[in-house]
N, C-alpha and C positions, 0 to 999 in steps of 0.2 A: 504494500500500500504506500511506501514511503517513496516519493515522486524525487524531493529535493535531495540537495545535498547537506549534513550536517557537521559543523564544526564543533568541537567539546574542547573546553578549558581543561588546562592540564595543571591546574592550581589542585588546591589543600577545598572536599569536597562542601565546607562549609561555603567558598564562590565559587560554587560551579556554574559556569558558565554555557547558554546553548545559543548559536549560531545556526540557523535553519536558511538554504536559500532556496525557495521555492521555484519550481520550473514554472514557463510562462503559461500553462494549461492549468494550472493547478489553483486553488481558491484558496484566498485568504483565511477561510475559517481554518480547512482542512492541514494549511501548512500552522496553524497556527497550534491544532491538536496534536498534532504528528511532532511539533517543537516543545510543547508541553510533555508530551509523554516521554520525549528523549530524556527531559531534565529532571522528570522523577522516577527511574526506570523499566517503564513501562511498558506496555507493549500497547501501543493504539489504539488496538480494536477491544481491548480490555481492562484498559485506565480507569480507575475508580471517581477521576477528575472529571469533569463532565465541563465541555465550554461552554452549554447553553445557561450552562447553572451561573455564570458570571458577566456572559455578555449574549448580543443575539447573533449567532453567526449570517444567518442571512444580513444584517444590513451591516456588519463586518468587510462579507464578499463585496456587498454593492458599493460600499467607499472603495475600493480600490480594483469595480471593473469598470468598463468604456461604458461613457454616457450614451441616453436612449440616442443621440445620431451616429454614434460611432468613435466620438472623439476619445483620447485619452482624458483621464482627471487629471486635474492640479497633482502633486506628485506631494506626498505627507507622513506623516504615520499616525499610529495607533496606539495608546498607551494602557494597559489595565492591568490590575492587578491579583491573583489567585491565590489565596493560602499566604505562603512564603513567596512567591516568585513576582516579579512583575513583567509583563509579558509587550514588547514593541513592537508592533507590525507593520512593516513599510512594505511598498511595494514590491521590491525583489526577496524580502530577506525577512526575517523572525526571529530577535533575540527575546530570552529568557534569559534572566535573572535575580540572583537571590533579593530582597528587599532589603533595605539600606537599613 
C-alpha cells in the first residue's frame, strides 16, 4: 500500500523523526496515514491511530488537489496534531514529528 518514499531519523527514539514523500497519484490523507503509521510502528492497514478521528481527510485531499478548472493550488501546508506527534503536510512530502 505504501506509494511514497520514506525517510527515518537516525536520532535517540525519543525525536524520531518521519519524512514521507508522496508520489504525484497519491492523496494527501493516505500519505499522511501511511507517514503516521511509519512513526509509530505500525502497519497501515492496522494502526490503532485513526486520521478521521483528528482531522477530515476528504477536505485534507481537497487542499492540496487541482481546483474545479484544472488549475494547480497556491502551494502551503498543513499542520495538526495526534497524541504525541504533530503531523505537516505539504504538497510533495509528510513530516511527523514528536511535539515540542
Amino acid at each position: 500500500m505504501t506509494e511514497g518514499r520514506v525517510n527515518e531519523s537516525n536520532g535517540c527514539s525519543l525525536d524520531r523523526r518521519i519524512q514521507y514523500e508522496r508520489d504525484a497519484n497519491e492523496s494527501a490523507s493516505i500519505a499522511a496515514a501511511t507517514a503516521l503509521a511509519q512513526y509509530y510502528g505500525d502497519d497501515v492497514t492496522a494502526t490503532s491511530t485513526q486520521l478521521y478521528d483528528y482531522i477530515d481527510p476528504d477536505a485534507l485531499d481537497s487542499l492540496f488537489a487541482d481546483t474545479n478548472r484544472g488549475a494547480a493550488r497556491a502551494r502551503g501546508t498543513v499542520e495538526f496534531q495526534i497524541d504525541d506527534a504533530v503531523v505537516t503536510v505539504g504538497p510533495n512530502r509528510v513530516d511527523v514529528r514528536p511535539t515540542d
